[in-house]
C-alpha positions as CSV (number, residue, x, y, z in Angstrom):
1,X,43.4,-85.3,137.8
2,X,46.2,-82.8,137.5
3,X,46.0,-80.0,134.5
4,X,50.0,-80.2,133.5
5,X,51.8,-77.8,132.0
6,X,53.8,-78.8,129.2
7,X,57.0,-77.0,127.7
8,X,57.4,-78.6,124.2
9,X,60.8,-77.8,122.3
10,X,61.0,-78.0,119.4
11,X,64.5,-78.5,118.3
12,X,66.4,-76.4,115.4
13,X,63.3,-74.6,114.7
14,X,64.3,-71.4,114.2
15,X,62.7,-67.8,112.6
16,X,64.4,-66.8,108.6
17,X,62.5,-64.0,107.0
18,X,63.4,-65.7,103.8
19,X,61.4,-68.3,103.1
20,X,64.1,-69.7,100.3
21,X,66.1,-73.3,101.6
22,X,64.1,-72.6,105.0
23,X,62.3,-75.8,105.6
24,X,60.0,-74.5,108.6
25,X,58.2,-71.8,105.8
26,X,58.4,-74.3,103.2
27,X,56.5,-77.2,105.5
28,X,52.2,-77.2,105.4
29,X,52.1,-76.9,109.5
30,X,48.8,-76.1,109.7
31,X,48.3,-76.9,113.6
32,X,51.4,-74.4,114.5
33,X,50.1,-71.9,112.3
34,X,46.6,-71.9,114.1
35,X,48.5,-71.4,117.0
36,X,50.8,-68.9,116.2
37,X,47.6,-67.5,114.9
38,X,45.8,-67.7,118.1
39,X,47.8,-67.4,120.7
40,X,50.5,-64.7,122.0
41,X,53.3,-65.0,120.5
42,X,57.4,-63.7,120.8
43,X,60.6,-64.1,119.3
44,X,63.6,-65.0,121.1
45,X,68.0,-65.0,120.8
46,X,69.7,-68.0,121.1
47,X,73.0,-67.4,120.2
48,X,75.7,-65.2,120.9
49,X,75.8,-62.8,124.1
50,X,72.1,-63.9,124.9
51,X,72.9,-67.3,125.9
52,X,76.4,-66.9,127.4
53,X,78.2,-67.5,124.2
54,X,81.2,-65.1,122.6
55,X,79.5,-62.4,120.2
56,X,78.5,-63.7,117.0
57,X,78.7,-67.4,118.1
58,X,75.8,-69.1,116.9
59,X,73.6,-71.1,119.5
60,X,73.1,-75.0,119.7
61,X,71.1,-77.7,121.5
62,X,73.3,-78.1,124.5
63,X,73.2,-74.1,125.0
64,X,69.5,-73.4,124.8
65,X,68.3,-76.4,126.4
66,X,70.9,-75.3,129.5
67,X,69.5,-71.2,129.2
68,X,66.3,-72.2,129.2
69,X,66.5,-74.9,132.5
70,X,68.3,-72.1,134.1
71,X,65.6,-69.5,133.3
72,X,68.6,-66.9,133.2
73,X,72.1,-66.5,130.8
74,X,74.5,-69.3,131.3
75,X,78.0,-68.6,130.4
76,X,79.1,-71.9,128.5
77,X,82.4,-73.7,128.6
78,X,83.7,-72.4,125.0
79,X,83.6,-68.5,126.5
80,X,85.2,-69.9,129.8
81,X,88.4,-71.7,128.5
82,X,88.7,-69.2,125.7
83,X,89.1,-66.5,128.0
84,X,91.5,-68.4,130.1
85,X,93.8,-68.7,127.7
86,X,93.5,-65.2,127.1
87,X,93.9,-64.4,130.5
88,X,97.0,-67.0,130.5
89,X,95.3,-69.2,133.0
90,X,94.9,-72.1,131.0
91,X,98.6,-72.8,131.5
92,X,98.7,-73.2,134.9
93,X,95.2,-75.2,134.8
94,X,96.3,-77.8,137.5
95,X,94.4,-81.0,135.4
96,X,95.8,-79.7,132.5
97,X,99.8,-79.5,134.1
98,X,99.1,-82.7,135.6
99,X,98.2,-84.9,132.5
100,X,101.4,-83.1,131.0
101,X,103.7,-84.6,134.0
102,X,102.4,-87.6,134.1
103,X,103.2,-88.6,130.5
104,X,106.8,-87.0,130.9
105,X,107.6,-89.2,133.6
106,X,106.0,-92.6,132.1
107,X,108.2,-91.5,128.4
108,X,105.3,-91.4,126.1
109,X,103.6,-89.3,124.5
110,X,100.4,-86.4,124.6
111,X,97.5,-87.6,122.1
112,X,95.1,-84.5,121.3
113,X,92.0,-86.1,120.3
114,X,88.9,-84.1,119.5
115,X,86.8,-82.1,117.1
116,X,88.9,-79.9,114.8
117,X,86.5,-76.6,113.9
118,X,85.4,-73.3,115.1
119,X,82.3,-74.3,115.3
120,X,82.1,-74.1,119.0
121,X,79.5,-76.7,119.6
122,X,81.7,-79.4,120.9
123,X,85.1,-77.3,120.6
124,X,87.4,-74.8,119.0
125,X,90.5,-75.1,117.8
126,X,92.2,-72.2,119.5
127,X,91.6,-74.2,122.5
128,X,93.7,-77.3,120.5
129,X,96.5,-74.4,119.8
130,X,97.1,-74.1,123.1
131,X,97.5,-77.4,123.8
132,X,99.8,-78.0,121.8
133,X,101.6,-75.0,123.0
134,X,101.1,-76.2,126.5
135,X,102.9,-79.5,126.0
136,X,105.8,-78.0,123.7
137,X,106.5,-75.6,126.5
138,X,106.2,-79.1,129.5
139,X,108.7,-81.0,126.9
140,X,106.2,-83.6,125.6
141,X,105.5,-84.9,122.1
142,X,102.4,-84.1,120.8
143,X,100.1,-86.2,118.5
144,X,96.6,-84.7,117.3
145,X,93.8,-87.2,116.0
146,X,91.7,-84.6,114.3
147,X,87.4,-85.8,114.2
148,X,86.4,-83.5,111.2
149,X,83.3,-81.8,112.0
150,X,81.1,-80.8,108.7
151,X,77.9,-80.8,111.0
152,X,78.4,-77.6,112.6
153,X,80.9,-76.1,109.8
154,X,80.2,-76.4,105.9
155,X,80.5,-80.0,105.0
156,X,84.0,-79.2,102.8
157,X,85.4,-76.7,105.4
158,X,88.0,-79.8,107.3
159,X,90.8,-78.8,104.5
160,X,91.4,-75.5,105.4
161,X,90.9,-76.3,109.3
162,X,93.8,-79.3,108.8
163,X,95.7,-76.3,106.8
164,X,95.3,-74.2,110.0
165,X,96.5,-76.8,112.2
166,X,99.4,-77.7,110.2
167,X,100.2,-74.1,109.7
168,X,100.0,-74.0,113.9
169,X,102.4,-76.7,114.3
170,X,104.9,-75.6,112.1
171,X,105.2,-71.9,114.0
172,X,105.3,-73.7,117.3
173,X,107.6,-76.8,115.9
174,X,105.7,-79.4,117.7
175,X,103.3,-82.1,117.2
176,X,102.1,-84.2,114.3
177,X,99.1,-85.4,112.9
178,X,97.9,-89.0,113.3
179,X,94.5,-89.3,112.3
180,X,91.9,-88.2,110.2
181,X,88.2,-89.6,111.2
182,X,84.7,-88.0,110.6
183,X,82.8,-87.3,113.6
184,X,80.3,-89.8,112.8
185,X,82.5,-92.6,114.0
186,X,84.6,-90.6,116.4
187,X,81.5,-88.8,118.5
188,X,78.6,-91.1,118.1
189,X,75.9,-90.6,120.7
190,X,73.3,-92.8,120.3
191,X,75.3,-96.5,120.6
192,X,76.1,-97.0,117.3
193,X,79.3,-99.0,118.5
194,X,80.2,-100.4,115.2
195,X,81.3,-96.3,114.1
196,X,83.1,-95.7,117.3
197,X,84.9,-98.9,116.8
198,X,86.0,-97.9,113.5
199,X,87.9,-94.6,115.2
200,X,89.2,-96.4,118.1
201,X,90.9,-98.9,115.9
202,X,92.3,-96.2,114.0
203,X,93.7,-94.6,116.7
204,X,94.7,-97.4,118.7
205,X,95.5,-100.2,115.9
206,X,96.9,-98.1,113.0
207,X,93.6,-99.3,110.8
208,X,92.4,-97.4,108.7
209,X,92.8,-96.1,104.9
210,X,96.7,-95.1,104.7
211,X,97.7,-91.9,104.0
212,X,101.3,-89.9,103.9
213,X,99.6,-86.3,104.9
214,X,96.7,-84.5,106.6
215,X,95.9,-82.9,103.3
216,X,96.2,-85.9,101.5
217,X,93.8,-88.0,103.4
218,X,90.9,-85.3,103.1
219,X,91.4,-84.8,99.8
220,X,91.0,-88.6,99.4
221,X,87.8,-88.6,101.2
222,X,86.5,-86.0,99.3
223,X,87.3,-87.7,95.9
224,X,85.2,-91.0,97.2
225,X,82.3,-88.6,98.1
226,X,82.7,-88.3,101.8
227,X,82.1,-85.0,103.7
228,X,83.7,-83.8,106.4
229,X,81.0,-85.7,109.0
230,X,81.6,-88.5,107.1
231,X,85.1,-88.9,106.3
232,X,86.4,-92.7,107.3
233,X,89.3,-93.0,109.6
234,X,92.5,-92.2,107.7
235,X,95.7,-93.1,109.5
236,X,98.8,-91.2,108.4
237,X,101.8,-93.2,107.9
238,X,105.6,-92.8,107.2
239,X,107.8,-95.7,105.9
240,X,104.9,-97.6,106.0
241,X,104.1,-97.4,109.6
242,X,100.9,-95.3,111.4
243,X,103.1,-92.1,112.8
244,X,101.1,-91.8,116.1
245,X,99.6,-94.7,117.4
246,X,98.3,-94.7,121.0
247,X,101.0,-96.9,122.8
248,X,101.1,-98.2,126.5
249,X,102.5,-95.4,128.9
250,X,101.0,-92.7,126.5
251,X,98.6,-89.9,127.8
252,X,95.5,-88.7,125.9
253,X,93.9,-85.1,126.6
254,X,90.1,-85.3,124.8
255,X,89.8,-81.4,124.0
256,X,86.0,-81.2,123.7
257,X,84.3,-79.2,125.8
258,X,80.1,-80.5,125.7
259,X,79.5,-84.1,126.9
260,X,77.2,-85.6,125.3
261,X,79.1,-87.1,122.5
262,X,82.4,-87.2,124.0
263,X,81.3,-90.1,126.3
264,X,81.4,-93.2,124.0
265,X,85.2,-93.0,123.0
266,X,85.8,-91.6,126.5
267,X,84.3,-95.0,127.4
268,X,86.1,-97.2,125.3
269,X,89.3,-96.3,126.1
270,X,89.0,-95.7,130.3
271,X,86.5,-98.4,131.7
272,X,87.9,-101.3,132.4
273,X,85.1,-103.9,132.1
274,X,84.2,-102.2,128.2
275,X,82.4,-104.7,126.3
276,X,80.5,-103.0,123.7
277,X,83.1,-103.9,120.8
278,X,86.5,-106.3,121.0
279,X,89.9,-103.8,121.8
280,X,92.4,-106.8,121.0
281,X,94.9,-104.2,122.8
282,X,93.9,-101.9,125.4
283,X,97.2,-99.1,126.3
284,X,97.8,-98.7,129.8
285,X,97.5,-95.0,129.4
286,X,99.3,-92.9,131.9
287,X,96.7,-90.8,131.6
288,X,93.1,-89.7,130.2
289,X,92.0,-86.0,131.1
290,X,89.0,-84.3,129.9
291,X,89.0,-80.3,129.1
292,X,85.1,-80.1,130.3
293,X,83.2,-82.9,133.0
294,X,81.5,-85.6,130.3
295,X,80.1,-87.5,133.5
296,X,80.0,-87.3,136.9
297,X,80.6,-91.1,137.2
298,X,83.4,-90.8,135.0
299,X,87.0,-91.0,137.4
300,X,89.0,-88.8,135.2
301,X,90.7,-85.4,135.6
302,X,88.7,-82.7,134.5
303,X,90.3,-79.1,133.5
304,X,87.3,-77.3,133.9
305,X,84.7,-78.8,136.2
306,X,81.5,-78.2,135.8
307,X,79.4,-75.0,137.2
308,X,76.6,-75.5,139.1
309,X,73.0,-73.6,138.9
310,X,71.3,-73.0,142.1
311,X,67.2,-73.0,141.6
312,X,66.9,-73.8,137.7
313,X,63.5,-75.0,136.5
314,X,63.8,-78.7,138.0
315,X,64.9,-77.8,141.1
316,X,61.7,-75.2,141.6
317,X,59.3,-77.3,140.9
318,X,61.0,-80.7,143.0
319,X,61.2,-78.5,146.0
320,X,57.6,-77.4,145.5
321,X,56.4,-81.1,146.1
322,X,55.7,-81.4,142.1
323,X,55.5,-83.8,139.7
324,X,57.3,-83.8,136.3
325,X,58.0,-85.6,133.2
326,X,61.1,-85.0,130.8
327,X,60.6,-87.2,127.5
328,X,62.5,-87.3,124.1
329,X,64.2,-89.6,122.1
330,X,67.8,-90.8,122.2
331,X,69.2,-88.3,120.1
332,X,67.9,-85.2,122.6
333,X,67.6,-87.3,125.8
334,X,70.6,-85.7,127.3
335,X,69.2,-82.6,126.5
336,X,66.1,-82.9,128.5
337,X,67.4,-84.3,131.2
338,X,71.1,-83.4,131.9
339,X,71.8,-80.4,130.2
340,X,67.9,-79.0,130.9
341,X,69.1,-79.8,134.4
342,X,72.3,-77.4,134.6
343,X,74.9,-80.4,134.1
344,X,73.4,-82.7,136.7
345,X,72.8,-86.5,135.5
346,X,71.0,-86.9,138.6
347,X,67.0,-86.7,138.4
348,X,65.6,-84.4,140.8
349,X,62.6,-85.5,143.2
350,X,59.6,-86.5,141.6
351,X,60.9,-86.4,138.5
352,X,60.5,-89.3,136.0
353,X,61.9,-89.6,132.7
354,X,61.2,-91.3,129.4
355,X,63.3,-92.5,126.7
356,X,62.4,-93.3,123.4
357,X,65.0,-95.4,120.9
358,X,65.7,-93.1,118.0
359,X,65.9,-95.1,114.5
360,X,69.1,-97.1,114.1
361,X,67.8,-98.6,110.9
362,X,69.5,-95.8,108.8
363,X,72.6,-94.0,108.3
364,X,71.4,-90.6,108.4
365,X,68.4,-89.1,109.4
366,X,66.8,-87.4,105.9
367,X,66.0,-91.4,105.0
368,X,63.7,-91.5,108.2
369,X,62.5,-87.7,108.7
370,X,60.0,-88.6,111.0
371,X,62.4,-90.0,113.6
372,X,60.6,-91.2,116.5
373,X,58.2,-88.2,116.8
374,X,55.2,-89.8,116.7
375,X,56.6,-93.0,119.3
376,X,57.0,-89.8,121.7
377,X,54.2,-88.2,120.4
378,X,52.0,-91.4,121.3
379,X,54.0,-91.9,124.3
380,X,53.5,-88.2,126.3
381,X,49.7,-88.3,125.5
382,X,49.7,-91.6,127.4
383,X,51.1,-89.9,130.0
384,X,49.0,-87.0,130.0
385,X,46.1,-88.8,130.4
386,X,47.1,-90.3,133.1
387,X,47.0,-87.1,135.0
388,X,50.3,-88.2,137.2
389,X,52.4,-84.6,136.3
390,X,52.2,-81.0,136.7
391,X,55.3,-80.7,134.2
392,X,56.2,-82.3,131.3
393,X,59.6,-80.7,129.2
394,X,59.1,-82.7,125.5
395,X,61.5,-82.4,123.0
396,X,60.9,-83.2,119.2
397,X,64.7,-83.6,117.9
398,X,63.5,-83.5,114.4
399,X,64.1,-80.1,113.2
400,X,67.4,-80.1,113.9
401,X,68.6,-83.6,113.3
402,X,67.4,-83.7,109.9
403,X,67.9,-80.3,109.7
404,X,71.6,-81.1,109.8
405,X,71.4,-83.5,107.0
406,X,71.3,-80.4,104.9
407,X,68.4,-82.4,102.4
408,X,66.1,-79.8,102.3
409,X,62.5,-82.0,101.2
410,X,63.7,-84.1,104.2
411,X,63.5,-81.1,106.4
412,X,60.6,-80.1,105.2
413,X,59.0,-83.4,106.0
414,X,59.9,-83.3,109.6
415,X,58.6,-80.2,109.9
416,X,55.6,-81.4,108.7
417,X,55.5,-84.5,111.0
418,X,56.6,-81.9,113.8
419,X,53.7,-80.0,113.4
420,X,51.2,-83.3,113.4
421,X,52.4,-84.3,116.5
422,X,52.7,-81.4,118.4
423,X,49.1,-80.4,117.6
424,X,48.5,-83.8,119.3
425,X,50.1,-82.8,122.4
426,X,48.3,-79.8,122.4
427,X,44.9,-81.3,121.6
428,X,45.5,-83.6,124.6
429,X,46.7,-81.2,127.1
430,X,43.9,-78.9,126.4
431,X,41.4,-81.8,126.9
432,X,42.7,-82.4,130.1
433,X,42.7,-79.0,130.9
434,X,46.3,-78.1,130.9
435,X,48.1,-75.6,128.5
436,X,51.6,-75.8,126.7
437,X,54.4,-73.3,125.7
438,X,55.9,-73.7,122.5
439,X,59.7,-72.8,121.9
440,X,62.6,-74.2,120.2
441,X,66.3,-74.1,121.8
442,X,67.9,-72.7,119.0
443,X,67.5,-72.5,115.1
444,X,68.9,-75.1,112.2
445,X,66.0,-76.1,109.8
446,X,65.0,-72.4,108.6
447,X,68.7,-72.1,107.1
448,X,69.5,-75.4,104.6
449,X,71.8,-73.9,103.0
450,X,75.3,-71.8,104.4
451,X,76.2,-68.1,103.2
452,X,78.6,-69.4,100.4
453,X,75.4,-71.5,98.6
């Protein structure tokens, strides 16, 4: 029987010497706190220069999960488009020229679509700008479907972005905005088709709530309780009509950078056989380019292609004739497997992988703290005691995806359940003579509340 060694990550968990709207010191976690009590122990940087982010950016899923795979600083996509288009790069980017031409010649015009913030977990919006200013100086109209963010930003901070934008478009005299949508239904990740429908309709169809003005449709939302996340799909109309719908002959340029959820709209509006919802009209788009590589099996132009890693993590321990297991649930599947693996959707030798479903019977996440934890909890002592691996990466997503929910008792119950489950692991490996490290990927949970209260 093999003695594995498990890495266990345990997302958004991060260190706050405060202990006031931080859920990880307000949890009991007893079995942690034994072990932190116990064991060695360290604290690490996961944002920033540290993990191949701009100084002062803050870390995310994506970015650790890739650092620590890599066992060394990966420079991310936000830092390497952002200095192209410092460098002035970025408007000679061959993918990026050719979408442009394309639409010229077929007449119609350049749809923006993507995540307007500076968050930088999924995009920026310098990196919109210059679109924009890209297709003004190539002679094609621009329209910008903005997903509001509220996830990674404060949950009331989409005004003053669609401000910004506006302000943008009026020094540059070019493009328009088309739609407002939360990213809950534009960026789904987890097949949840019914929200993605709802943007894709919007965008496509013209259906949505009516609006005359950016400003106008998040103020709306915000008046019927909706934060930015949540904001439903506002089409903005003049004389009665949506201003930019996407037509046949039109091109689209998706300006987010990280993959994983970018590839559900990216799906429903390039594959051909899509069946997960009805599109009563499907534009013959002339075409569909991607700033960043959502999937290698996806045929589209990609502005900037994906690096790769040589001798990350996976790779060491498939050459080495080992056996390993990479297990989560839905919500931070991709992140043990794709991004833990440099980019590369391909398992390595020897390496299996198991997915648990993540809860689809609620909304949000602080109604069902516990997510799945204890299904993979149940599920990874299974396969410990079947003595099959000599690796196992485990990711608990709970931290962070309730952490995000900003309900602060929620948080504090999935720490709790965190720490019940984990203790588990740990019980089980050490019975079977193995040994674990503990980490987390980045922080979230020990922060519930942003600088401005």
């Amino acid at each position: 029987m093999k003695k594995p060694v498990a890495l266990i990550i345990l997302d958004g968990w991060g260190i706050n010497e405060s202990c006031n709207n931080n859920a990880a010191c307000q949890a009991q976690t007893p079995r942690l706190d034994e072990l932190f009590e116990n064991y060695p122990t360290s604290s690490l940087k996961a944002s920033g220069l540290d993990v191949g982010l701009p100084e002062g950016q803050m870390g995310n899923s994506e970015v650790g999960h890739l650092n620590i795979g890599a066992g060394r600083i990966i420079y991310q996509d936000l830092t390497r488009i952002s200095e192209s288009i410092e460098e002035g790069t970025f408007f000679s980017n061959p993918a990026l020229l050719d979408a442009l031409v394309r639409t010229r010649n077929a007449d119609g015009k350049l749809h923006l679509m993507g995540l307007l913030s500076d968050g930088g977990v999924h995009s920026h919006n310098t990196h919109l700008y210059a679109l924009i200013d890209l297709a003004k100086r190539q002679g094609v109209e621009v329209c910008v479907h903005a997903f509001m963010d509220g996830r990674d930003t404060p949950p009331q901070s989409g005004a003053g972005y669609l401000e910004q934008l506006e302000a943008e478009m009026s020094r540059l005299n070019h493009g328009c905005l088309a739609t407002v949508i939360g990213r809950y239904y534009a960026m789904d990740r987890d097949n949840r088709w019914d929200r993605v429908e709802r943007a894709w309709q919007a965008m496509v169809l013209g259906q949505g709530h009516p609006t005359d003005s950016s400003i106008a449709a998040i103020q709306s939302a915000y008046a019927s309780g909706q934060t930015d996340e949540f904001v439903e799909p506002r089409v903005i109309q003049k004389s009665g009509l949506p201003v930019g719908r996407i037509n046949d002959n039109d091109g689209i340029i998706f300006f987010n950078f990280r993959a994983d959820r970018a590839r559900e709209i990216t799906r429903a509006f390039t594959q051909p056989d899509f069946a997960e919802f009805s599109r009563p009209k499907v534009p013959r788009l002339s075409t569909f380019a991607c700033l960043a590589e959502y999937d290698e099996t996806f045929d589209l132009p990609v502005a900037f292609a994906a690096e790769s890693y040589p001798k990350i993590l996976g790779e060491v321990v498939a050459d080495a004739g080992l056996q390993q297991l990479r297990i989560a649930e839905t919500e931070k599947y991709a992140h043990v497997t794709f991004f833990f693996n440099g980019g590369i959707e391909k398992p390595f030798a020897n390496e299996d992988r198991a997915l648990i479903p993540s809860p689809k019977d609620v909304a949000t996440y602080d109604l069902k703290p516990s997510m799945s934890a204890r299904e993979v909890t149940d599920e990874v002592i299974q396969r410990i005691q079947q003595g099959t691996y000599d690796l196992i990466i485990l990711n608990f997503a709970n931290p962070d995806m309730v952490g995000h929910t900003g309900v602060l008792s929620a948080a504090i119950a999935a720490m709790e359940t965190v720490d019940n489950c984990a203790g588990r692991v740990v019980e089980a490996l050490l019975e079977a003579g193995g040994c674990a490290l503990i980490t987390a990927d980045h922080g979230n949970c020990e922060m519930m509340v942003d600088k401005n209260g």
